[in-house]
PLY file of the C-alpha trace (Angstrom):
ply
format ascii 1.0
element vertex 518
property float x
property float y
property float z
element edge 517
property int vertex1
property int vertex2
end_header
0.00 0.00 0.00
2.70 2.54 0.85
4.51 1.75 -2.18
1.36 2.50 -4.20
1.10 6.18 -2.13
4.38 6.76 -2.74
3.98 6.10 -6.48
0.70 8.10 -6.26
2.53 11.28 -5.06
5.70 11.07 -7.37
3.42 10.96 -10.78
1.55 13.98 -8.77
4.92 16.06 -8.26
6.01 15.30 -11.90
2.25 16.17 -13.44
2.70 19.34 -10.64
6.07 19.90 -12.20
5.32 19.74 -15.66
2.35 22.33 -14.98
4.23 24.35 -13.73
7.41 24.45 -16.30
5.21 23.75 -19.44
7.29 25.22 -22.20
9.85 26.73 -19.34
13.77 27.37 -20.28
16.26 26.49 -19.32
15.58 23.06 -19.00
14.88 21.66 -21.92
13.03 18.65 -23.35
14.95 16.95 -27.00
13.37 13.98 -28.47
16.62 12.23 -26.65
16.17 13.31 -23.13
15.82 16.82 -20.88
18.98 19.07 -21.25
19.82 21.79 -18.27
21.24 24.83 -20.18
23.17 27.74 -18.19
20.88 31.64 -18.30
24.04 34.02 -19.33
24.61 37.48 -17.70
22.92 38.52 -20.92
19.68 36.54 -20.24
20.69 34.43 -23.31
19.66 31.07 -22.58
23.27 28.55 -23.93
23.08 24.66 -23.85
26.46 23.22 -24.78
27.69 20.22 -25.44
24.38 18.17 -27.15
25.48 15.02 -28.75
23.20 14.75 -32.36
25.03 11.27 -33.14
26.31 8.62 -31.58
30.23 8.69 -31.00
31.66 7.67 -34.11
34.39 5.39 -32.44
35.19 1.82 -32.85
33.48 -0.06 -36.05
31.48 3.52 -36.36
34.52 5.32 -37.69
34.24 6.11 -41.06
30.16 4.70 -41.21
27.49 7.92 -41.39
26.33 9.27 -38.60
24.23 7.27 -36.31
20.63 8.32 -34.33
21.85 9.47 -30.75
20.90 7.13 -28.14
18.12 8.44 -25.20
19.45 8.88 -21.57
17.67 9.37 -18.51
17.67 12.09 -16.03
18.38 15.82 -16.82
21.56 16.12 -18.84
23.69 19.15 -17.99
24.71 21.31 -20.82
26.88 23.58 -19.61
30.45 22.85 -21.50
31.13 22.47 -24.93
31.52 19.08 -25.73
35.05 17.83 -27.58
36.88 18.91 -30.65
36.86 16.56 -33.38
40.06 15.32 -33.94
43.06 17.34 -35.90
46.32 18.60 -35.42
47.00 22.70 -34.46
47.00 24.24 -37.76
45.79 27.78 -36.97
47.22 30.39 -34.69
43.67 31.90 -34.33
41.94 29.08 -33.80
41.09 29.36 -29.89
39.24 26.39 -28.91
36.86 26.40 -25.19
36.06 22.71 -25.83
36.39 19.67 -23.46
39.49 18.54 -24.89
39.89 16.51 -28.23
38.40 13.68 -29.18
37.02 10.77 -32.22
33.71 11.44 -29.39
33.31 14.89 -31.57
29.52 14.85 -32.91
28.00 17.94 -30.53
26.40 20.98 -31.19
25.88 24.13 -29.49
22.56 26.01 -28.82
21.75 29.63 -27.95
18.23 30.95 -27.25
16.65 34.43 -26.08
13.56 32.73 -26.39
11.33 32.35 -23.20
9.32 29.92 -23.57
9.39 27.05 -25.80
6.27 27.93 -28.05
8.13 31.13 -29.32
8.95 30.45 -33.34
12.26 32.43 -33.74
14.21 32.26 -36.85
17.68 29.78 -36.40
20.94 30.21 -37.52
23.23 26.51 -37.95
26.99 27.74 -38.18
29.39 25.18 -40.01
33.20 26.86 -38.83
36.15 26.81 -41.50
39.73 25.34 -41.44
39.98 23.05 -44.33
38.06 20.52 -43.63
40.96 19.44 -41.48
40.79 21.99 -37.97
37.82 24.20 -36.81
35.59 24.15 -33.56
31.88 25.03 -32.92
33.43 26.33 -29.28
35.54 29.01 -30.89
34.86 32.24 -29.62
34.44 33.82 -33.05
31.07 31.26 -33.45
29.56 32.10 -30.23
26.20 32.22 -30.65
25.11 34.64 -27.85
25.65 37.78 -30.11
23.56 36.73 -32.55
20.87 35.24 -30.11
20.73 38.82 -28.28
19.46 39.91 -32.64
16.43 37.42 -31.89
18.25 34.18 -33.77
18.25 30.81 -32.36
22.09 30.32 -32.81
23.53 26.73 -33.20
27.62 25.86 -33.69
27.67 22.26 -35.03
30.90 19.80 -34.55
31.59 17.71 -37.83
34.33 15.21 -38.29
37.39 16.66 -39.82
40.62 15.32 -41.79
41.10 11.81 -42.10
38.41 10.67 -40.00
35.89 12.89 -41.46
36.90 12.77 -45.34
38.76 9.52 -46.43
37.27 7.73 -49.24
38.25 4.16 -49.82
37.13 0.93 -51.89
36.40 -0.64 -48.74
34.22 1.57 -47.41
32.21 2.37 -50.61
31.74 -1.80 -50.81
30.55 -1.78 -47.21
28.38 1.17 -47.59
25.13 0.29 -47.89
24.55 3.66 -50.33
28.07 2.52 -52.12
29.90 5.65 -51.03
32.21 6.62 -48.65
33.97 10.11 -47.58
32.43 13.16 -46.93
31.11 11.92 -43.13
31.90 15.29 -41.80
29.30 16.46 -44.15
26.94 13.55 -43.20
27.43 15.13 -39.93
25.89 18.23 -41.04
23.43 16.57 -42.52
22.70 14.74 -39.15
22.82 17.92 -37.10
19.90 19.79 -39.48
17.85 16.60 -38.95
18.09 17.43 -35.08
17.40 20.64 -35.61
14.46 19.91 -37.52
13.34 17.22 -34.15
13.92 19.33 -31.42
14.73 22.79 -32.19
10.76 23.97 -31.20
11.75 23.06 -27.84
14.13 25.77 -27.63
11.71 28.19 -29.57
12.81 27.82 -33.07
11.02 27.52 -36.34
12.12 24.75 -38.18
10.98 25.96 -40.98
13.20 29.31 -40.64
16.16 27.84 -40.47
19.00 29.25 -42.26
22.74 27.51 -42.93
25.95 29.56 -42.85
29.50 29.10 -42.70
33.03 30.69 -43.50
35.67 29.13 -45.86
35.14 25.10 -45.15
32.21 25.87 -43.90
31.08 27.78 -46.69
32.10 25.16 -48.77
29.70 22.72 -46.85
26.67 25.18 -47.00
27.19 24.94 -51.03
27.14 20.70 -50.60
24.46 21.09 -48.47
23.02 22.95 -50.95
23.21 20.92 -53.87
22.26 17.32 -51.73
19.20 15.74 -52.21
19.45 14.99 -48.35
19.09 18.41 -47.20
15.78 19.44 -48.63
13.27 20.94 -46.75
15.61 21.16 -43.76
16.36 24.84 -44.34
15.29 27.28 -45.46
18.23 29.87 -46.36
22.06 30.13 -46.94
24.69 32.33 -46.15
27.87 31.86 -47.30
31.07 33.48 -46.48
34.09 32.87 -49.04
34.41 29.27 -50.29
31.79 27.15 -52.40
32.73 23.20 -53.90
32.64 24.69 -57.67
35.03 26.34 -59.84
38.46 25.40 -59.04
37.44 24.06 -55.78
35.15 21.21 -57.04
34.94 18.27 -55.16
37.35 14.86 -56.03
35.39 12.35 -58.05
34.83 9.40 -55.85
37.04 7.04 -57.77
39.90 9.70 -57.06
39.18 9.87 -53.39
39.16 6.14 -52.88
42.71 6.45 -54.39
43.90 8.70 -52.58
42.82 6.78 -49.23
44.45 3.89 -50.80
47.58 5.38 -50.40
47.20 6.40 -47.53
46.11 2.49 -45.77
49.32 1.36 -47.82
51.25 4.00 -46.12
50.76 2.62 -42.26
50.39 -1.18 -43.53
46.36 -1.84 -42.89
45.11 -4.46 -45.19
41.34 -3.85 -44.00
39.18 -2.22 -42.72
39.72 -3.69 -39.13
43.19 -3.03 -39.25
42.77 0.77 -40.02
39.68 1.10 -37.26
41.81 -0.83 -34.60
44.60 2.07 -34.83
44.32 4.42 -32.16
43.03 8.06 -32.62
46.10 9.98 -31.63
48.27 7.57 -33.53
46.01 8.00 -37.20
45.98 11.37 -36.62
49.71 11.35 -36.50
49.76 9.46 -39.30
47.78 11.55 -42.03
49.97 14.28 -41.57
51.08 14.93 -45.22
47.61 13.53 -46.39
44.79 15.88 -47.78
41.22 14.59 -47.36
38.33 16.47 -48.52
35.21 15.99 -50.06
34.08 13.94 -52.99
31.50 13.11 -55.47
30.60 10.09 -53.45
26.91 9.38 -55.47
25.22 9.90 -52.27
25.59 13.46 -50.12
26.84 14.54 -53.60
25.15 12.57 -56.32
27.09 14.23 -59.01
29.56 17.24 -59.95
28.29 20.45 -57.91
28.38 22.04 -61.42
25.87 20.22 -62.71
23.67 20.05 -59.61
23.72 23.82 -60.08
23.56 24.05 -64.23
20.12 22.02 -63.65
18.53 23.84 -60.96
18.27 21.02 -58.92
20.26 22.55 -55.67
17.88 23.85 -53.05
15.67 26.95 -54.33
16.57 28.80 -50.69
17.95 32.95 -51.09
21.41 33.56 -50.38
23.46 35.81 -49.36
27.30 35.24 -50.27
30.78 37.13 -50.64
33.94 37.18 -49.86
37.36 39.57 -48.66
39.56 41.98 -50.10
43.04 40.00 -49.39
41.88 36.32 -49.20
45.28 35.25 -50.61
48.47 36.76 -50.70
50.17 38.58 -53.44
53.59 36.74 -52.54
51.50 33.55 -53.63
51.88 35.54 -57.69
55.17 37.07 -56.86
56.74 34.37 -54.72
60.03 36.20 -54.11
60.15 38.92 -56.88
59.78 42.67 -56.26
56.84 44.11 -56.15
57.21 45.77 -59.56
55.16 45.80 -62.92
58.08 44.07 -64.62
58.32 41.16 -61.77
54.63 41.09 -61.69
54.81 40.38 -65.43
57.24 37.80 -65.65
55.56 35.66 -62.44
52.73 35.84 -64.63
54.70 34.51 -67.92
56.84 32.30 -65.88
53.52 30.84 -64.40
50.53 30.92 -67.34
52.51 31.25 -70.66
52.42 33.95 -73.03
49.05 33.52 -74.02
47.09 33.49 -70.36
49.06 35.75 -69.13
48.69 38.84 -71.29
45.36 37.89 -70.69
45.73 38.00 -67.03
47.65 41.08 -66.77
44.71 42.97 -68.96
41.87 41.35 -65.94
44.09 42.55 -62.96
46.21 45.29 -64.57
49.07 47.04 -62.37
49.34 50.87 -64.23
52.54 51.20 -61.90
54.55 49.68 -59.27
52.50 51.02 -56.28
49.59 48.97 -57.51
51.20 45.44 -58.13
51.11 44.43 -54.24
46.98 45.34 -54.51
46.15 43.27 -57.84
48.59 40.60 -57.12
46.55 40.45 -54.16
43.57 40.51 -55.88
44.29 37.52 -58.21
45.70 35.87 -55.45
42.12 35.83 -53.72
40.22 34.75 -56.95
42.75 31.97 -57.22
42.54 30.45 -53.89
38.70 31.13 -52.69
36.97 34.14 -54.19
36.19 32.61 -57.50
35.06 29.87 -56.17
32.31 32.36 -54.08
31.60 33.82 -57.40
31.20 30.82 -58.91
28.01 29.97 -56.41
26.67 33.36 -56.73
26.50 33.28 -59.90
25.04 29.86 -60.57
22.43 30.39 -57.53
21.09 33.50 -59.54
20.58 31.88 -62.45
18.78 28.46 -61.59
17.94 28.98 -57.92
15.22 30.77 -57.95
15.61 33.26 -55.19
17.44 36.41 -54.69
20.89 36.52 -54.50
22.75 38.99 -52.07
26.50 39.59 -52.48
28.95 41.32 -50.62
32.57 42.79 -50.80
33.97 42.73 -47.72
37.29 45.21 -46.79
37.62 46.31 -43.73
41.39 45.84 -43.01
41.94 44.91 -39.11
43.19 47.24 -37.39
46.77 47.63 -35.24
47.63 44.65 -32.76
46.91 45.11 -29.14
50.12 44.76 -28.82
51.29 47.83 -30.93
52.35 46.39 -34.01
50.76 47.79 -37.18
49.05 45.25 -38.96
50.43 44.90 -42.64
48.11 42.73 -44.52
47.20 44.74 -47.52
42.68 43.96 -47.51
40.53 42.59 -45.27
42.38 38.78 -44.82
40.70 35.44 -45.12
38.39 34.38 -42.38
38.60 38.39 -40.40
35.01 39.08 -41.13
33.55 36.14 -38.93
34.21 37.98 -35.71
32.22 41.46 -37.40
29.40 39.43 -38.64
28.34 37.38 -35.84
28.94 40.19 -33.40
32.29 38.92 -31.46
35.05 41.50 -31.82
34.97 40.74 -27.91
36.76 37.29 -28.51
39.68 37.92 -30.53
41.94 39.68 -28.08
44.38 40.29 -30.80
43.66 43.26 -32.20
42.86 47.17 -30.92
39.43 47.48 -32.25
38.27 51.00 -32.19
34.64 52.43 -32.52
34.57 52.12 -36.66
35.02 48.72 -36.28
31.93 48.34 -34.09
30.07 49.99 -36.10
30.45 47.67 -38.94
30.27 44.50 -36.71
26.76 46.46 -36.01
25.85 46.79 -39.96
27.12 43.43 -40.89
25.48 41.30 -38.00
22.49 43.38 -38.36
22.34 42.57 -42.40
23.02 38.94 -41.28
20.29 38.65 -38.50
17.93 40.17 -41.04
18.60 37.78 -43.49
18.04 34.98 -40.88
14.62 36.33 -40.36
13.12 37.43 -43.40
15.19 35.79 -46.16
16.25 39.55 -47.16
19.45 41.92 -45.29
17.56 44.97 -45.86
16.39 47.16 -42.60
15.40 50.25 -41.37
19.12 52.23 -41.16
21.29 49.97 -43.48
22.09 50.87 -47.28
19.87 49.37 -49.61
20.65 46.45 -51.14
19.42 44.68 -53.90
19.97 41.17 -55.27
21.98 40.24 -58.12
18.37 39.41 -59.66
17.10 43.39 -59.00
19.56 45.25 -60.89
22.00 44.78 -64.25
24.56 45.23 -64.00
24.64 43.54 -60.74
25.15 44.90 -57.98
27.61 44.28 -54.58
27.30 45.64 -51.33
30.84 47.00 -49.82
30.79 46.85 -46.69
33.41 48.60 -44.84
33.10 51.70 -42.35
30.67 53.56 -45.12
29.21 50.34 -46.28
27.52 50.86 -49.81
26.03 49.18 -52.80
27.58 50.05 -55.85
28.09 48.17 -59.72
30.32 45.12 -59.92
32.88 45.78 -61.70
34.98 42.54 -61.40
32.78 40.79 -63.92
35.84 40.33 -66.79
37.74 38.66 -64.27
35.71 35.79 -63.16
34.96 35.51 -67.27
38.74 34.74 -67.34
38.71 32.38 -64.83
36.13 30.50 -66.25
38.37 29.66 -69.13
41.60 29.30 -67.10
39.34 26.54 -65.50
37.88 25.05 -68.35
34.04 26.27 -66.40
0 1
1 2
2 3
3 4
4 5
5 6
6 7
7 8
8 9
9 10
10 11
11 12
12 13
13 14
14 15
15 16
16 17
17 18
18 19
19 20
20 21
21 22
22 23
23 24
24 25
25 26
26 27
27 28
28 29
29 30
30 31
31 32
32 33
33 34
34 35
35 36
36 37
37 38
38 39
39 40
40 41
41 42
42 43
43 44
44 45
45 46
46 47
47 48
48 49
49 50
50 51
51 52
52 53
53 54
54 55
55 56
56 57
57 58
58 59
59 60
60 61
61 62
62 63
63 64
64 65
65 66
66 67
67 68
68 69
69 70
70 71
71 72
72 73
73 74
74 75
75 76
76 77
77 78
78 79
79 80
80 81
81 82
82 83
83 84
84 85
85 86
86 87
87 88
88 89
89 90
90 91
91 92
92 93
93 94
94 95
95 96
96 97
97 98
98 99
99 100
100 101
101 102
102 103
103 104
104 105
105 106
106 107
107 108
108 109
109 110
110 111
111 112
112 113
113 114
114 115
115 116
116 117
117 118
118 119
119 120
120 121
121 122
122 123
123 124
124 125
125 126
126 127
127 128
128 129
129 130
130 131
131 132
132 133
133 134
134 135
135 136
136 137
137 138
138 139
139 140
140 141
141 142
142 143
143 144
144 145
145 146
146 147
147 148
148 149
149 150
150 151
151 152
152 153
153 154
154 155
155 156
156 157
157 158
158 159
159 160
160 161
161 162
162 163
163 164
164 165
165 166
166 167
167 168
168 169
169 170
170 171
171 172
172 173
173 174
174 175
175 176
176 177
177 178
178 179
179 180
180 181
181 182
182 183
183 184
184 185
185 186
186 187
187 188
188 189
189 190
190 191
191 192
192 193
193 194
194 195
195 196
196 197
197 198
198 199
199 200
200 201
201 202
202 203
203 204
204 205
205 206
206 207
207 208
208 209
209 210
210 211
211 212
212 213
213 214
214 215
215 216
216 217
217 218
218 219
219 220
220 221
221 222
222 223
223 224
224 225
225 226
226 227
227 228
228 229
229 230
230 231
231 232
232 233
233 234
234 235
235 236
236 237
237 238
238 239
239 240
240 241
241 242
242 243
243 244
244 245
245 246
246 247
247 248
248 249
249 250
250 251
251 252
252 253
253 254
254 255
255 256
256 257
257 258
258 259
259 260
260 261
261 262
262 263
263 264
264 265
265 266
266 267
267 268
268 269
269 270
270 271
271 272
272 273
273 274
274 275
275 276
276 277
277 278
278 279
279 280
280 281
281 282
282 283
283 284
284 285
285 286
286 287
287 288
288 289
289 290
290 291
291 292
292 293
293 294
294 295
295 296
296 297
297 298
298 299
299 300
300 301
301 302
302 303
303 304
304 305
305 306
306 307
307 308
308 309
309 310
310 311
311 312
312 313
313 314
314 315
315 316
316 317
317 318
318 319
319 320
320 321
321 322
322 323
323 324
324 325
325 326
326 327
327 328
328 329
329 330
330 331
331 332
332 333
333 334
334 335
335 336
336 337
337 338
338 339
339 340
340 341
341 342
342 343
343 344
344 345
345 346
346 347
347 348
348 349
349 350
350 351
351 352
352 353
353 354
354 355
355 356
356 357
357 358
358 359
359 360
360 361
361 362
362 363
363 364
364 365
365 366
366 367
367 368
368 369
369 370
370 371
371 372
372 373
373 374
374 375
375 376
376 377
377 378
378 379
379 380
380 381
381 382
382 383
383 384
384 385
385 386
386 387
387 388
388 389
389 390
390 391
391 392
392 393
393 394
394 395
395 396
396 397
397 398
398 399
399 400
400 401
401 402
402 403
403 404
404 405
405 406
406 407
407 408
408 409
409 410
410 411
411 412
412 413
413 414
414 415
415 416
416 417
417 418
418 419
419 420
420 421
421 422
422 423
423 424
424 425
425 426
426 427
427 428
428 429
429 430
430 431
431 432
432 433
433 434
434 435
435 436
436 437
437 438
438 439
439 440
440 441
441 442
442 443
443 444
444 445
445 446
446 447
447 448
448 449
449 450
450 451
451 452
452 453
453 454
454 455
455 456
456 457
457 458
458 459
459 460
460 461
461 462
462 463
463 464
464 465
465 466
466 467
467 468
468 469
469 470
470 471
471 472
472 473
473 474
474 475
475 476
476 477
477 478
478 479
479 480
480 481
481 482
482 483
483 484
484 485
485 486
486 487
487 488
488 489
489 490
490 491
491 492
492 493
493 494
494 495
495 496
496 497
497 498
498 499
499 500
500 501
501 502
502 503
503 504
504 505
505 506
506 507
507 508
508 509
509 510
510 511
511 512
512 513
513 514
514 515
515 516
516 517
């Protein structure tokens, strides 16, 4: 009998309970089990540390993401959960996670919402490094910024390097879709699938969710893009200097599996037991000199981005996309010549040939000396990322259906806190994360002064905008139009006096479409 009163009162207290926190923050109720997020001195509501996928470890590295098994109790999210596993690449990258681990697949949610039947727009942030280093903990992705705009924000960990991008016969014959590589992507993949489950508990919209990312990451919002997987799971794109066409088109699968042929033959595993029964640390060692990335792998990417795009068959979802002043480096044309037109003109022979090259000089002309550092520069960037960019704008505005938004970003950083000057000649790869999600407060590296603020302010603002309505444009920003509004088309500078004006860059990317066969 007492056991039956006892039973009695504790369905009471949780029915009581329930009653009483019915669509309450910050505890939180996933499809997987109730989360305990931490209330920041900003009344932001941040739950860290989420696992969307079971650990990939064991006879799960290198298979697709797995559902996330259900636990019991309230789990605490209050720390970012661990780094996927890589090697330090990147003096700025500044990592707050738990450590590093093959245990990688978490994500990272912030929430001003108060109640869990608020429908706020949501932001999912892939970060950068190459598909080989990156962190959803970085401070530069913090979501709480963003959240304070009225954006659900959500970092996302994906597997990275060898463990995240090797392709191998093996694989694709155990595969039960006959592909292999890309599982960092798959991650992705796996992470909008959660957020499509369980992000209404921490009152988002599912169906406002937009996709963004820098560099790699940019690169995965364009294959997330063009994958018959992500359909329907969001709803806009933002991306921010690197896309998997032009010159940076994914590997054909056959290619890949190659590639992590070599590789296996390299540390001596005959199968696929031998390479899964090497020890994290010691793989990781052991790929150093290795470059995995992604591939056509008939699955996540059915076929060549290109043609995804050419056929309109990539999500029909607006965009907004650009890319920096000084992505590359002019010593990457010059190598170590003089900065002078006649240096600048024989890199160029002594690189393209006659031919190309007097066609290259007439896209990024130097009329002097003092200019050949700037359009070295210049051709540096389209080389390494920014035709790529221009590559997805362009395709997007043609067969995607929505509007297009692209930017020019060139705000130079400015002196080191330290008192150094800082030399770079633009605005370098990856600097405008920090401005656009609102975290200048992060990166301790530089002196930023009140001009910078002010254009974290515009850019965030045309960012959390976008997030919302599917359109930057807002009461006290520049206009600005999609490439579909205006001919010629139109860019939008943004710098301390942001403004839209004609681009005027339009030869060039005609050039590199034949330098790159298109």
């Amino acid at each position: 009998m007492k056991k039956v009163i006892l039973s009695l009162l504790m369905l009471a207290s949780i029915q009581l309970y329930a009653q009483n926190n019915q669509g309450a923050l910050p505890q939180v109720k996933t499809a997987n089990g109730l989360l305990d997020g931490v209330t920041e001195a900003s009344g932001i509501r941040s739950y860290k540390g989420i696992p969307f996928a079971q650990p990939p470890i064991g006879q799960l590295r290198w298979v697709e993401p797995q559902p996330v098994k259900s636990w019991t109790g309230v789990r605490k999210a209050d720390h970012f959960g661990p780094q996927a596993m890589q090697r330090t690449m990147y003096s700025d990258m500044i990592f707050r996670s738990d450590g590093k681990s093959e245990d990688c697949l978490y994500l990272n949610v912030w929430t001003p919402a108060k109640s869990s039947t608020e429908r706020l727009p949501v932001l999912v942030y892939f970060y950068g490094g190459g598909f080989s280093a990156g962190d959803g903990s970085e401070g530069r992705y913090d979501g709480e910024s963003m959240a304070q705009k009225g954006v659900v924000a959500i970092t996302v960990n994906y597997r990275l390097g060898v463990f995240g991008f090797m392709a191998h016969p093996l694989l694709t014959a155990e595969s039960s879709h006959h592909a292999s590589g890309n599982y960092g992507l798959l991650d992705q993949h796996a992470a909008l699938e959660w957020v499509q489950k369980n992000i209404a508990a921490f009152g988002g919209d599912p169906k406002r969710v937009t996709i963004a990312g820098e560099s790699a990451g940019s690169m995965s919002v364009s294959a997330q893009m063009a994958s018959p997987l992500s359909k329907g799971l969001f709803a806009g794109a933002i991306a921010e200097s690197g896309a998997l066409l032009g010159n940076l088109s994914p590997a054909p699968l056959a290619a890949a599996e190659e590639n992590g042929q070599r590789f296996a033959t390299a540390v001596k595993a005959a199968s696929l037991a031998d390479l899964r029964s090497i020890p994290a640390d010691s793989l990781l060692k052991m790929s150093a000199g290795f470059r995995f990335s992604a591939d056509v792998d008939g699955y996540l990417i059915p076929k060549m981005p290109k043609a995804i795009f050419e056929a309109g068959e990539q999500m029909h979802v607006p965009l907004l996309v650009g890319w920096n002043s000084a992505e590359g480096s002019y010593r990457s044309v010059l190598g170590s010549r003089s900065s002078t037109v006649q240096s600048y003109k024989e890199a160029l022979l002594a690189a393209y040939g006659k031919e190309k090259a007097d066609a290259i000089f007439a896209a990024y002309p130097a009329a002097n000396d003092a200019d050949v550092e700037q359009v070295a520069t210049e051709l540096a960037s389209d080389n390494f990322i920014a035709y790529s960019t221009w590559k997805l704008a362009d395709m997007q505005s043609k067969t995607g259906g929505k509007p297009v938004y692209k930017y020019y970003y060139t705000r130079k950083r400015p002196a080191f806190t330290d008192g150094k000057s800082n030399d770079a000649p633009g605005a370098v790869h990856s600097a405008e994360i920090e401005y656009a999600l609102g975290n200048l407060r992060y990166n301790k590296a530089y002196h930023w002064t009140p001009e910078d603020y002010k254009i974290s302010e515009t850019m965030q603002t045309y960012f959390a905008n976008f997030i919302k309505t599917g359109n930057p444009n807002g009461k006290g920003l520049p206009t600005w139009y999609s490439l579909q509004e205006r001919q010629p088309q139109q860019v939008m500078i943004i710098d301390v006096n942001s403004k839209l004006q004609t681009d005027t860059h339009a030869p060039r990317y005609t050039l590199q479409e034949k330098l790159n066969g298109k």
